[in-house]
N, C-alpha and C positions, 0 to 999 in steps of 0.2 A: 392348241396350247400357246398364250401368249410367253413372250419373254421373259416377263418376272419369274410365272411358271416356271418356263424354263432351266433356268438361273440354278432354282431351290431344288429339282428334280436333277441336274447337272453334280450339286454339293451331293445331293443322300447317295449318289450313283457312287460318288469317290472316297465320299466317307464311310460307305459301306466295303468299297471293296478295300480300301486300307482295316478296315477289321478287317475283315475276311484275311488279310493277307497278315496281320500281326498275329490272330489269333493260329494261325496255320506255323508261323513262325515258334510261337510259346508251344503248339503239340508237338513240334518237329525237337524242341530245347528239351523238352519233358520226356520224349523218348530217347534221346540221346542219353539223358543224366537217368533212367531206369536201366537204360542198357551198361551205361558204363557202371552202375553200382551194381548189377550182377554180373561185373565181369565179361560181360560180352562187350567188350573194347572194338572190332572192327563193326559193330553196328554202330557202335557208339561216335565212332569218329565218320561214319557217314551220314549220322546226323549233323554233328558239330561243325565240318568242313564246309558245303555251304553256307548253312547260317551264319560264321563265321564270314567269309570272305562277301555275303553282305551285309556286314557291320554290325550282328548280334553282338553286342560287350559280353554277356553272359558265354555264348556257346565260344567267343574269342577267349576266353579262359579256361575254359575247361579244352579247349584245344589245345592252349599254352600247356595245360597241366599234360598232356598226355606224351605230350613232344617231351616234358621236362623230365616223366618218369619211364619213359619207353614203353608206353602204355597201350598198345594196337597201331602201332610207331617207331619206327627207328629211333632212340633216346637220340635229341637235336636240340640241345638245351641255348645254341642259341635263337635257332626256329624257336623256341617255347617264349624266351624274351621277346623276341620282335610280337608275337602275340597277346604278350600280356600288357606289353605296352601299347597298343592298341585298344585293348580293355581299359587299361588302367587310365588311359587319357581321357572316355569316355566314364570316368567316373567308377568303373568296377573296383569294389572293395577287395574280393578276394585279390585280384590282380593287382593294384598296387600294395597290397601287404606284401606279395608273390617277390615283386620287384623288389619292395626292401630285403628282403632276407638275401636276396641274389648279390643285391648291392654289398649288404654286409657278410656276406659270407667268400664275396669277390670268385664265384659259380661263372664261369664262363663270360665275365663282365668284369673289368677295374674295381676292386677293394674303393667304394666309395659310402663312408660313413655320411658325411654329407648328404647325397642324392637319396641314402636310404632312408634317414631320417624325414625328408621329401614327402617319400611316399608310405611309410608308418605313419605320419601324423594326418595324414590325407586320406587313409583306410580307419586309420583310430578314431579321428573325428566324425565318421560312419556309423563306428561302433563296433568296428570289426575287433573282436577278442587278443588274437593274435599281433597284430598291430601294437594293440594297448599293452599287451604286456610288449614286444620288443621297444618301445619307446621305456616303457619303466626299465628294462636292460639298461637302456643308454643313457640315463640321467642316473641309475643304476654304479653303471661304471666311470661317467663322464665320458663317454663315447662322443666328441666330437660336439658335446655342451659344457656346460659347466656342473660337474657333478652336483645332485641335489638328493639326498636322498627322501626329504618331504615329495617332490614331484614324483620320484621313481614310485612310493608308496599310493598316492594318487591314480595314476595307469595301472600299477598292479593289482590296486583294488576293485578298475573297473573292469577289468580281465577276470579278477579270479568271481565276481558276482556274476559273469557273464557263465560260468564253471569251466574257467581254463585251467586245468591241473597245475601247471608250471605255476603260471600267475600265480595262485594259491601257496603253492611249497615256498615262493620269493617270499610272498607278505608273509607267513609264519617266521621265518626265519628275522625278515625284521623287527617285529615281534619281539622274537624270543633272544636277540643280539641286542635292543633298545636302538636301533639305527633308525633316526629318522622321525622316532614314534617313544615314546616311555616303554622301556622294557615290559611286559604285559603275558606270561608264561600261559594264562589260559586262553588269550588272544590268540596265542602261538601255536597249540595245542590244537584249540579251533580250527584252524586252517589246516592246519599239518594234517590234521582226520580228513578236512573235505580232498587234500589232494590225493590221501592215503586210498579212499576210496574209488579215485579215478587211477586207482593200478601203479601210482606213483612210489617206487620202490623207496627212494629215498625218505621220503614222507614217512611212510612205513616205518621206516629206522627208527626217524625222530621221533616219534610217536611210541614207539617201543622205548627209546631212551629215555624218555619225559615219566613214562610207567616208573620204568628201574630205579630212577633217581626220585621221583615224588614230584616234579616239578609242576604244577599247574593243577596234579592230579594226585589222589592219593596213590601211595605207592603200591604198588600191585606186579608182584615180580613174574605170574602166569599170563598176567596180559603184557608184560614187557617179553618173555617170551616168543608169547600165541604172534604178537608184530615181528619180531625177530624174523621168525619163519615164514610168516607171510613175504616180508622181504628179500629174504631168499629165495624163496617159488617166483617173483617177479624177476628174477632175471641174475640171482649167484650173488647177492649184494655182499661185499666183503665186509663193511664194518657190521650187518648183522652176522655175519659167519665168525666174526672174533669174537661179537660180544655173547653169542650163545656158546664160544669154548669158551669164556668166562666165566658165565656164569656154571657150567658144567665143571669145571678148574675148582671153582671155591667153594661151591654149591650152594649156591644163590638161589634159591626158589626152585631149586631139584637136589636131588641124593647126588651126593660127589660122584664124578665117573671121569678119569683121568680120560677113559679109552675113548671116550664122547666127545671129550674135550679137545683132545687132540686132531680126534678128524673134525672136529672146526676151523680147528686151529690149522691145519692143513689144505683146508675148501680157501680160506681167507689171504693164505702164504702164496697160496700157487696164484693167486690175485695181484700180486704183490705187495699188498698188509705187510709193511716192516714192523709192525707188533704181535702182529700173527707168525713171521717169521722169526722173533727173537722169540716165541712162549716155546714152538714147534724143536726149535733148535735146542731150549731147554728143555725138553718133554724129553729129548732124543738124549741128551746128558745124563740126567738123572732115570730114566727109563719109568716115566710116566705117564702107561696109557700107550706106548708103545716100545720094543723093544729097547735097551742100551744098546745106544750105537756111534760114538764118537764122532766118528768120520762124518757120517749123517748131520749131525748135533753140530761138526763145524761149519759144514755147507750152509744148513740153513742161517747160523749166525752171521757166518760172513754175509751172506747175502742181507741179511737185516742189517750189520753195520754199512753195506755201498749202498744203501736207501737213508742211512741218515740216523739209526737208531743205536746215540752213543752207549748203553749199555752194554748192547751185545759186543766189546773189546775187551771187557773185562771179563765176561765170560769166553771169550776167544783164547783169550790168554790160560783160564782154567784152564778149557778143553785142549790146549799146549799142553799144558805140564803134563794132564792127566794123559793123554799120546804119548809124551816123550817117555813118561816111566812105564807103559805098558809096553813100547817099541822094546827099553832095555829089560823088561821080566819077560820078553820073547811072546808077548801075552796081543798084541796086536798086528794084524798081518798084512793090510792095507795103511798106505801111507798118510792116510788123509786124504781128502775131496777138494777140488777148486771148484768155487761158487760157480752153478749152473747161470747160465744167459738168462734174465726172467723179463719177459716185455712187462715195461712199464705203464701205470695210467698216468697222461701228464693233464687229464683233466677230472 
């Protein structure tokens, strides 16, 4: 075999066994991520852990990922950083999306809107879903740019076509507020169904509401309902739990049923709905749909007025009078109730 020979028989010898050795690499990644989606997490990370540590970007995130959720791993979320920044340097999508959300959520790393913007627009320009929408967050909010809501619309739209639920419920909403875009209720409507149908509770709501009220769609108070309740099967959503004691209250697209109404009214209070708390409180006054019961009737007012809902003082003040003259007709035996402690939502 002369040298030229040589030479060319030398190349196929190395460039065969670099296949041999990548593809042994992608079986070794491909069992790792079957194992980790059934759950079986310590195969999984015995796949990931070397290919990892010789510089697979892939199985270096999905490492990160297992650190970051305690996943066949002691939870080491900043082991999980130091891994995804590894990935994310070599260009892994999932992993710098990974780092922005860390950055701006300041997870075991300094609150940096800055560095995360970074790495969202270096995953987004990928095309990674995720990314695109938290970039439309931050131009969104002005998060560290100059608020724009044309741009936020833009990212959100490339997210929610990609079928990211959130992205979707965003762009309805702008939509259906005119930010950014011509107010546009079937625009709104439109999206608000695609996130509805990714299990998006909220979506849900809006899409129930848009029924009740006609907006984009003809009004239809059984399918402002049928959403209502689906809303609530996703996860106790409070404003569908007032708006079906509403409709049950007036009887709206149902036979009036005080009793119905109230235990909505009551699912939505114990949420802390200060409108659900001021109806509850008046149900318990006037004894609609559940006993008369004063004392009852002031707890839940007072607690709707320390959430902010000026009505219920004036009905406070009723529910006084009407205590003080039952106190003196000897006709009330408890003094009154101070407003139970209710955790608050502050988002």
């Amino acid at each position: 075999m002369n040298n030229s020979m040589m030479k060319i028989y030398t190349r196929l010898c190395l460039a065969g066994a670099l296949f041999v050795a990548c593809a042994g690499a992608q079986a070794g990644l491909q069992q790792g991520l079957d194992a980790y989606y059934t759950g079986n997490y310590p195969a999984a990370l015995a796949e990931f852990k070397p290919l990892a540590e010789a510089g697979e970007a892939q199985a270096q995130y999905q490492l990160g990922a297992m650190y970051y959720w305690g996943k066949g791993a002691k939870q080491d979320r900043k082991t999980a950083l130091k891994w995804y920044l590894k990935a994310a340097e070599q260009g892994n999508a999932d992993a710098q999306s990974s780092l922005g959300v860390a950055y701006t959520d300041g997870v075991d790393v300094k609150q940096d809107y800055a560095e995360a913007m970074n790495w969202f627009r270096k995953a987004a320009e990928q095309g990674d879903r995720v990314a695109q929408y938290n970039l439309g967050v931050a131009y969104d909010l002005g998060r560290n740019v100059q608020q724009d809501s044309q741009e936020a619309i833009s990212w959100y739209r490339k997210a929610a076509k990609q079928g990211y639920g959130k992205a979707q419920y965003n762009l309805g909403l702008m939509y259906y507020n005119g930010e950014g875009v011509q107010k546009d209720y079937r625009e709104a409507l439109s999206w608000f169904r695609e996130a509805a149908e990714r299990g998006d509770a909220d979506a849900q709501y809006n899409v129930g509401v848009m029924y009740d009220s006609g907006q984009g769609v003809t009004q239809d108070y059984a399918e402002a309902m049928r959403r209502y309740l689906k809303a609530d099967k996703l996860g106790g959503n409070a404003l569908a739990e007032f708006s079906l004691g509403e409709m049950n209250a007036v009887g709206r697209g149902v036979p009036q049923d005080y009793k119905e109404a109230a235990m909505w009214f009551r699912k939505s209070a114990e949420q802390g709905n200060a409108r659900a708390e001021y109806n509850l409180g008046m149900a318990y006054k006037d004894g609609l749909g559940v006993p008369a019961d004063l004392a009852e009737a002031h707890k839940w007012l007072a607690m709707a007025l320390a959430a902010g809902n000026e009505k219920a003082a004036e009905a406070i003040k009723e529910v006084e009078r009407l205590m003080d003259f039952k106190r003196v007709s000897g006709t009330l035996k408890d003094g009154g109730a101070t407003p139970k402690k209710s955790k608050r939502k502050h988002k």
